[in-house]
N, C-alpha and C positions, 0 to 999 in steps of 0.2 A: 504494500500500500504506500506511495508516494505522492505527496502534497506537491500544490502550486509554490514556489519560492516565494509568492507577492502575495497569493491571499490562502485561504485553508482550505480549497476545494482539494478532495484528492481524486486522483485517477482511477476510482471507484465508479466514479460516474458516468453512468454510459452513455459511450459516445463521446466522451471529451476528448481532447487530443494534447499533448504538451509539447511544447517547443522550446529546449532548453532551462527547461525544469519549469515553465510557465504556461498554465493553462490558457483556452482559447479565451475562455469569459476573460481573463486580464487581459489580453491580444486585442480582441476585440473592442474591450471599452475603451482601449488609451487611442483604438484609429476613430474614435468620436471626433480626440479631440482635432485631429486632419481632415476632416468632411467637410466639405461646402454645401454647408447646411442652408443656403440659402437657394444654390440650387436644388439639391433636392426639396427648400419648399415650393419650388416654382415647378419641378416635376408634377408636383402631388395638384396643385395649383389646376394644372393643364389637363390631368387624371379627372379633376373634380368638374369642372368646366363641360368635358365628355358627357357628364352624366345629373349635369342639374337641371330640374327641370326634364328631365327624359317623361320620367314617370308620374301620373296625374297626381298622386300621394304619396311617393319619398324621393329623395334623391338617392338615397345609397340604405347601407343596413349597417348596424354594431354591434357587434358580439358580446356581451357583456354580462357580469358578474353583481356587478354592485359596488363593488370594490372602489379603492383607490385611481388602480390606473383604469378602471371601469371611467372614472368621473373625468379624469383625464383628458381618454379618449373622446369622450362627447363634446368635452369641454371645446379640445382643439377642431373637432370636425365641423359642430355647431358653429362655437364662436368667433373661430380663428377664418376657418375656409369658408366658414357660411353656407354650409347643408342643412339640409330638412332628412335627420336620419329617420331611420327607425330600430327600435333598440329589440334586441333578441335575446332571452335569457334562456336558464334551465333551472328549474327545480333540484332541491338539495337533498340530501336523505333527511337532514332537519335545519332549521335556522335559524340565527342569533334575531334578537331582535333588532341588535345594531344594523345585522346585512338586512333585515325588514326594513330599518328605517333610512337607511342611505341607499336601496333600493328607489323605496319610492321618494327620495331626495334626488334624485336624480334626472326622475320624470318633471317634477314639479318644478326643480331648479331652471332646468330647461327646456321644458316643455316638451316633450317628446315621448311619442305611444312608447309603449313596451308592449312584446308581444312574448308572452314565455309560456313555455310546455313546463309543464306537473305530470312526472312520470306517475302513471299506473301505482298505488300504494304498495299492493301485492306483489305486483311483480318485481317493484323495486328489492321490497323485503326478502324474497328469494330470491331474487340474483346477488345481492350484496352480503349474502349468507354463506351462498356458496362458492362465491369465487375470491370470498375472503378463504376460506378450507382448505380448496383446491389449488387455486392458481396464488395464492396471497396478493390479488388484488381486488379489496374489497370495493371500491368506487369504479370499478370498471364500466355497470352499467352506466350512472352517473356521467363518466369520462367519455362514455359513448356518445350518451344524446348532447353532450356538451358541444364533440364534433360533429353529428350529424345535423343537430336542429338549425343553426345558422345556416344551414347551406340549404336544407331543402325550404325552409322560410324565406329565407332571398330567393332564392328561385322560384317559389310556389308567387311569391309576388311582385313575379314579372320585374326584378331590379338582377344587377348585373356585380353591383359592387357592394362586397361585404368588406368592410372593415374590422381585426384585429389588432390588439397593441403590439404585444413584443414578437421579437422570432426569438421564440425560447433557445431553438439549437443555435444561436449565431451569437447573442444576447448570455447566453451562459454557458455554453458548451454542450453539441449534442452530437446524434447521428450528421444531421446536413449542416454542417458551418462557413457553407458558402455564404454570404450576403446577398437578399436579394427582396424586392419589393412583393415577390410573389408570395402568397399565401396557399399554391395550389397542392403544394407537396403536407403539407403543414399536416393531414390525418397518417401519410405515412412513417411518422417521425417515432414510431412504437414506442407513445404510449398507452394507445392503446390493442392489446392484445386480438388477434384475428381470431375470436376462438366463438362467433355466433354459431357456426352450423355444428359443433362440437357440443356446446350448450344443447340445441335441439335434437341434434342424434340421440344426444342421450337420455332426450326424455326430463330435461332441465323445466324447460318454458317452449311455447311452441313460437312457429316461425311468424306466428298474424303480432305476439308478446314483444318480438325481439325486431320488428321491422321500424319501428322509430325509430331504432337508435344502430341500424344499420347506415355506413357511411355511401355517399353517392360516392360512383365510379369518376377518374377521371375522363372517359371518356364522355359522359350524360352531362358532367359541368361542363365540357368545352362544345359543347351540343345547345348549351345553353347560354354561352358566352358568360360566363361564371367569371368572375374577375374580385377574386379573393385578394388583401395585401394588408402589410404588416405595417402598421404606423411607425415602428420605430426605426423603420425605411428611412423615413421623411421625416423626424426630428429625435437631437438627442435623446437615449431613453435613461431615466436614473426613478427608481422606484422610492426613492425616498423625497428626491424631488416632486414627483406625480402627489405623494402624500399630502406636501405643503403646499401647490396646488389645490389638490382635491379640497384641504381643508377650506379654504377660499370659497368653496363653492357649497358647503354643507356637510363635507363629508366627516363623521363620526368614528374615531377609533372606538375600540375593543374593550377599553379598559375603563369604560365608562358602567360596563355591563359586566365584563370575565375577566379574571387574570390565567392571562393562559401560562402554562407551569414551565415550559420549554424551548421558549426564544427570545431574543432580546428588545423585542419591539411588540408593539398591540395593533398595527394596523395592516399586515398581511393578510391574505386566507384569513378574512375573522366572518365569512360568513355565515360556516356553521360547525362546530366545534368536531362533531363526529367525523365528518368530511375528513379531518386531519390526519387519522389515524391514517390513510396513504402515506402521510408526510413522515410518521415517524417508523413505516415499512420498511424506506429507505434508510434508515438506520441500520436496521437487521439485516438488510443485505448488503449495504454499501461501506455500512460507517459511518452516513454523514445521513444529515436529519436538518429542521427548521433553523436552529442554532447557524450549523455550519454554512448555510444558504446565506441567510442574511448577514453575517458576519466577512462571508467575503464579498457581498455588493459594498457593504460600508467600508471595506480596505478598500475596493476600487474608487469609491467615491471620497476617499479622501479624510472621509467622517473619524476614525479611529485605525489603530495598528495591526499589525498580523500578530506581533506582542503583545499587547492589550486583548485580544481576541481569542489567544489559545486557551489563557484559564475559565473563560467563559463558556468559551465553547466546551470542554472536557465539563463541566460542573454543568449542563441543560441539553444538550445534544441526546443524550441518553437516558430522559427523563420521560415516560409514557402518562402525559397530562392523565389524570381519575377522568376528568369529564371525557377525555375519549372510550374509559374503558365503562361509564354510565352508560353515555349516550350510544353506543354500537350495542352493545349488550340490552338492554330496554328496545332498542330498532329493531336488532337479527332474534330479539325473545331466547337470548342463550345464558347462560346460569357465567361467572366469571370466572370458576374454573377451568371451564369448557373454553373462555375465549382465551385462557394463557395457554391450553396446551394446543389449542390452534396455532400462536401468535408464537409459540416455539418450534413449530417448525419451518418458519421462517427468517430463523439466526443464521446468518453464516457461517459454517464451522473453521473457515479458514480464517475469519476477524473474532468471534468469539468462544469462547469455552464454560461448557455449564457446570457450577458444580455442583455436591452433595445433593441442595436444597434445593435443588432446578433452579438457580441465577444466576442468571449469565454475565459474563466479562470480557472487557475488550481485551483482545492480544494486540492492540496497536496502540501506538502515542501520537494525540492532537497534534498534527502541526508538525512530527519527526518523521524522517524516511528512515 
């Protein structure tokens, strides 16, 4: 397990790539600061132009969460380019009041429909039952209609251009770390798992349960002149920044409502708590969790140290907040015993070792190759 020299990602993460001991997410943020950002706003300018006014009721679509760079995103596409979006969300396994209420701060701030899918109860509850079991990805479903709904709802309403914020693989390190405005590849970027007709072969959920959240081809989007793309194409992206923004505009951290047990900030992921326990999967198989995430955006951004970062990181990284083991446990109706000897087969044996008591520990050091 080998760490970034500049921030605490380590080569755990898949898909990152390191270049002289420096991950892409540090690679990547410092060509920010060489971009002619003024051309690419005049690209996105010329993008938007194409498409105002096309359609009788939106100009374009946004993908969106509720979130910070949720508020962001509207913020610049509303206020900045001056679109008529329309906003797209998904339903959560459950949700904060806060993401309730910067949800519809959102709408209100800026006027703008929202149009969001509410996955099926039931089905939800059995699919996040068992492909937390089997596959240890309990928000798969979730993860699905995250990517599918945007896309068939743009296209179901006759617009061409959906709007996303970040490219996560370019933006932090992933499979595709080319740069590029398109958002067309963005479902193949695995995360999420191809495993629908595996689920119904085996008699999981049937094919009519799983077709929401089934992704369009690319072939059907370019059939439909599908024109997906990543805002942070077209303007610096800094997620702490987007915060201090958002807040500007209404948006409400986390810690007004929950203190979450496991990372150094309240206004990530605070939509809805259970949701998280993805977040802290990757721990068990990577090593690195919400902690080590935010911790190396704030070395990139300048905010604090790689120094400053290791003891913090080592002390919350490998902390499984209670409210995630409530709230999954009360959603999937499993006793808590049940969800630790689930949640242990999901350790790495090659980063952790169990002892006596079945608890596990890390064989590696924050921050040391």
């Amino acid at each position: 397990m080998k760490y970034c020299q500049k921030c605490l990602m380590p080569d755990t993460r898949p898909g990152i790539k390191f270049q002289n001991g420096v991950c892409t997410g540090c690679i990547n943020f410092e060509k920010q600061k060489t971009t002619d950002w003024n051309l690419r706003k005049n690209q996105l300018e010329k993008l938007c132009n194409r498409y105002r006014n096309k359609n009788s009721d939106y100009d374009c679509a946004i993908a969106i969460s509720g979130g910070k760079d949720s508020h962001f995103q509207v913020y610049f596409i509303k206020e900045v380019m001056k679109m008529n979006p329309v906003l797209l969300t998904v339903g959560n396994i459950d949700s904060t009041e806060t993401g309730k209420s910067n949800l519809e701060n959102i709408s209100e701030t800026f006027g703008c429909d929202i149009i969001s899918h509410i996955p099926n109860r039931n089905v939800l509850k059995k699919i996040t039952k068992i492909t937390f079991e089997r596959y240890g990805f309990p928000t798969w479903y979730v993860d699905s209609l995250i990517y599918a709904f945007p896309i068939k709802m743009t296209i179901n309403l006759n617009l061409e251009l959906l709007i996303y914020g970040e490219d996560v693989n370019y933006t932090y390190g992933g499979k595709y770390d080319e740069e590029t405005p398109s958002a067309l590849l963005q479902p193949k970027n695995d995360v999420v798992k191809p495993i629908h007709d595996e689920l119904i072969d085996e008699g999981v959920v049937s094919k009519k349960e799983l077709n929401s959240s089934r992704i369009p081809t690319l072939e059907f989007c370019k059939q439909h002149n599908f024109n997906p793309i990543y805002l942070s194409y077209f303007t610096p992206w800094n997620s702490h920044r987007n915060f201090e923004i958002a807040k500007r505009w209404g948006f409400r951290h986390l810690g007004h409502e929950y203190k979450k047990e496991n990372t150094i900030e309240d206004y990530n992921s605070i939509d809805s708590i259970t949701y998280l326990l993805s977040e802290f999967l990757k721990y068990t198989k990577y090593g690195h969790a919400s902690a080590t995430q935010m911790a190396s955006r704030w070395i990139r951004y300048g905010m604090t140290t790689r120094e400053e970062m290791i003891p913090i990181v080592k002390k919350l990284d490998g902390v499984l907040d209670q409210g995630i083991v409530d709230g999954f446990c009360s959603f999937a109706d499993i006793s808590v015993k049940k969800f630790y000897e689930i949640l242990d087969k999901w350790y790495n044996p090659e980063l952790f070792e169990q002892d006596q008591y079945g608890l596990w520990h890390k064989k590696f050091e924050v921050g040391q190759n």
